[in-house]
Every structure is written in C-alpha cells, then in structure tokens.
C-alpha positions as a Markdown table, in Angstrom:
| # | Residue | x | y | z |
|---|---|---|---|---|
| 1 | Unk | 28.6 | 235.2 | 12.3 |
| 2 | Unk | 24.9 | 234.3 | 11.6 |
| 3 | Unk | 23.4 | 232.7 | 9.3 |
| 4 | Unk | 20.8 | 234.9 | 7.5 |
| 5 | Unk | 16.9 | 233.9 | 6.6 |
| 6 | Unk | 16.5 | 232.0 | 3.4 |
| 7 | Unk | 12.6 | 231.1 | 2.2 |
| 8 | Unk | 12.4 | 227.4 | 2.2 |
| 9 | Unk | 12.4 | 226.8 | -1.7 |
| 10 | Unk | 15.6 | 228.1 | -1.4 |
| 11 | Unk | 16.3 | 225.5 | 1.0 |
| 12 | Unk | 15.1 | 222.6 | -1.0 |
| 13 | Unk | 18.4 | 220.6 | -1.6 |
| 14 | Unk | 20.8 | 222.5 | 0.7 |
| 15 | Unk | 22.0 | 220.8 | 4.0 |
| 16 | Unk | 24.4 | 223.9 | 4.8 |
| 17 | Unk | 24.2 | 227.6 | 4.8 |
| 18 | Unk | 27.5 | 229.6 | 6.0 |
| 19 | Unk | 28.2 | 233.3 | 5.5 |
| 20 | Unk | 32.3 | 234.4 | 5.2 |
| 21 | Unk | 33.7 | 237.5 | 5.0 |
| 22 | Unk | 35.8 | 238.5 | 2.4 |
| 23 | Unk | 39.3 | 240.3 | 3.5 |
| 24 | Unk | 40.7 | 243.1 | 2.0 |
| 25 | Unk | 42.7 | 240.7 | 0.2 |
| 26 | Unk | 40.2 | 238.6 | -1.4 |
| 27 | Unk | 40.8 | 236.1 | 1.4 |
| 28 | Unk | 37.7 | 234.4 | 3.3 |
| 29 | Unk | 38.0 | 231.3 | 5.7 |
| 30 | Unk | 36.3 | 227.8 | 4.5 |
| 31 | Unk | 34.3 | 227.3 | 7.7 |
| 32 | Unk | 35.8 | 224.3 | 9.8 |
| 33 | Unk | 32.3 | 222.1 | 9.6 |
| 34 | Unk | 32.2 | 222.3 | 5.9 |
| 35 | Unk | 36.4 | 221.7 | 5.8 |
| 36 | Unk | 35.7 | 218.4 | 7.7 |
| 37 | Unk | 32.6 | 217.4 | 5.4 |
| 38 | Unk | 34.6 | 217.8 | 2.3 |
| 39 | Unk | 37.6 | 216.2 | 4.0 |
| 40 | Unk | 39.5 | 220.0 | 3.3 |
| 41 | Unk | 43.1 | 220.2 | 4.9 |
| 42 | Unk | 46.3 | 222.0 | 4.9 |
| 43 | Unk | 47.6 | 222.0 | 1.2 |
| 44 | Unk | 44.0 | 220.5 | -0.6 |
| 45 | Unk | 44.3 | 222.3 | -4.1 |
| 46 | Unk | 40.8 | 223.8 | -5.2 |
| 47 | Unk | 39.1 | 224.7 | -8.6 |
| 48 | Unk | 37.2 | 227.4 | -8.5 |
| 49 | Unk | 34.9 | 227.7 | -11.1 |
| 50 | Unk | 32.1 | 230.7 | -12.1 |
| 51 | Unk | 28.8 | 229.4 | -13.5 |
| 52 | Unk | 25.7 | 231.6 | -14.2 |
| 53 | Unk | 26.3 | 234.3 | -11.3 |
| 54 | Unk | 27.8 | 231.7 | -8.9 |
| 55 | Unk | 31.1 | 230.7 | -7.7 |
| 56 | Unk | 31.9 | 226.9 | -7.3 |
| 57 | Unk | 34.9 | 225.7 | -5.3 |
| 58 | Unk | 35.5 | 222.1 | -6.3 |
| 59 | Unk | 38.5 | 219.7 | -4.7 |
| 60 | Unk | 41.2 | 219.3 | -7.8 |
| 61 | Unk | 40.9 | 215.6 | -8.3 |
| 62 | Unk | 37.1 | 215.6 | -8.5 |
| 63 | Unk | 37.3 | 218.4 | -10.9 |
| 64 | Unk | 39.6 | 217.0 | -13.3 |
| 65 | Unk | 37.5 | 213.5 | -13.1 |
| 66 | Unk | 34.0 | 215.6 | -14.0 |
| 67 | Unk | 36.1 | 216.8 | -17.0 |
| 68 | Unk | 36.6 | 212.9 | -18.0 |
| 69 | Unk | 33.6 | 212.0 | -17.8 |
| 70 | Unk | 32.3 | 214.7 | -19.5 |
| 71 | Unk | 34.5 | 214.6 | -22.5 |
| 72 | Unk | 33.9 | 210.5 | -22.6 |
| 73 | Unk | 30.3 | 211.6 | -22.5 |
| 74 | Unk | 30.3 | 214.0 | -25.2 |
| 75 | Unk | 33.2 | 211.8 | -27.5 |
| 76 | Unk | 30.5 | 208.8 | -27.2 |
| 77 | Unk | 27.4 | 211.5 | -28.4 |
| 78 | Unk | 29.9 | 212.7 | -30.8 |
| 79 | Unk | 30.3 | 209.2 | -32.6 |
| 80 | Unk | 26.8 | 208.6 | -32.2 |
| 81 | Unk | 25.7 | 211.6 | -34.2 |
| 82 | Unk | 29.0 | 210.9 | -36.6 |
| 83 | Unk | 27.4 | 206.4 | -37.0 |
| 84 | Unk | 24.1 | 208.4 | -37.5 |
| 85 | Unk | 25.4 | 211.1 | -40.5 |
| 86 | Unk | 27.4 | 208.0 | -42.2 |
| 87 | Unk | 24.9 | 207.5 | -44.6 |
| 88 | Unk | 24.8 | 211.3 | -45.8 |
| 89 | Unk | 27.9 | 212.0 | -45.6 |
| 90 | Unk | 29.6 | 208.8 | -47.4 |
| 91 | Unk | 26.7 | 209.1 | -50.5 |
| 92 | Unk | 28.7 | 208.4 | -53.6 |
| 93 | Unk | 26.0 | 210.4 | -55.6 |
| 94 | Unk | 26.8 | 213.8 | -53.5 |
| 95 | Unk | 30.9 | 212.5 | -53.9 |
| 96 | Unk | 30.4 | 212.9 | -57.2 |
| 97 | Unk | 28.7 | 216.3 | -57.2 |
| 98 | Unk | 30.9 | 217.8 | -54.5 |
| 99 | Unk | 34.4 | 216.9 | -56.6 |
| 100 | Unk | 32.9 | 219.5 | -59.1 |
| 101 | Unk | 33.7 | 222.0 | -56.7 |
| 102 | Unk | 36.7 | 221.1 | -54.9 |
C-alpha cells in the first residue's frame, strides 16, 4: 500500500501517514510500525471516538485519564465561576424579593 501525496501544511505536526483498507466487515489492520509506537498488542482495548469529521482511536486507560482531567478541570472552573457569583447570588436584598415569588 502507498502512502498518497499530502501538501506540506498538512504535514505540519504529523510524523506518520498510513493508508488501511477497510473490509467488508468494517475491519482494517493497525499497521505494525504504528502498533509498536503506541505500544498496541494482542488484547489492548481501544476508544474510538468521532470528533468534527474525524475518527480517533485512543488506548482505554489514556482515555479514561483525559476524562479526569477534564472533569477536575471543568469542576475547578466550575467553583471558580460559583466563588465568583457568591456575592450575587447570596444578596439578602434579592432573598428577600425572590421569597415573594416562591
């Protein structure tokens, strides 16, 4: 199989371009250089993941650490914004106004 003809801003960040071939089953072959890179053997479990046109595969384990990180991120942005509203949203002067209607 050969590789086909990519402009070079295309290129820009990419140390590895394979082509596979899709069976008639959905199958394709992880080539073996990219298997080794990746550290890829015999009963690795992958995510695969579809973003904005593209399919991702992603080993398990770093997957489900992303997803960590991520929600620690967005808890810690979370009670940022929450520290930030406190004032607003605890005003005894809107408290009072609001029990009127619940």
């Amino acid at each position: 199989m050969g590789t086909r003809v990519i402009n070079k801003f295309n290129l820009i960040g990419l140390t590895m371009i394979e082509t596979v071939k899709v069976s008639s089953r959905g199958q394709f072959v992880i080539p073996e250089d990219v298997r080794k890179d990746f550290q890829i053997t015999e009963g690795t479990k992958l995510v695969l993941i579809t973003e904005k046109g593209k399919i991702i595969l992603q080993k398990e384990e770093e997957f489900f650490k992303r997803i960590q990180t991520e929600e620690k991120e967005e808890m810690g942005w979370l009670a940022l914004g929450e520290k930030a509203m406190e004032e607003l949203w605890d005003n005894p002067k809107d408290e009072k106004i609001w029990k009127k209607y619940l």
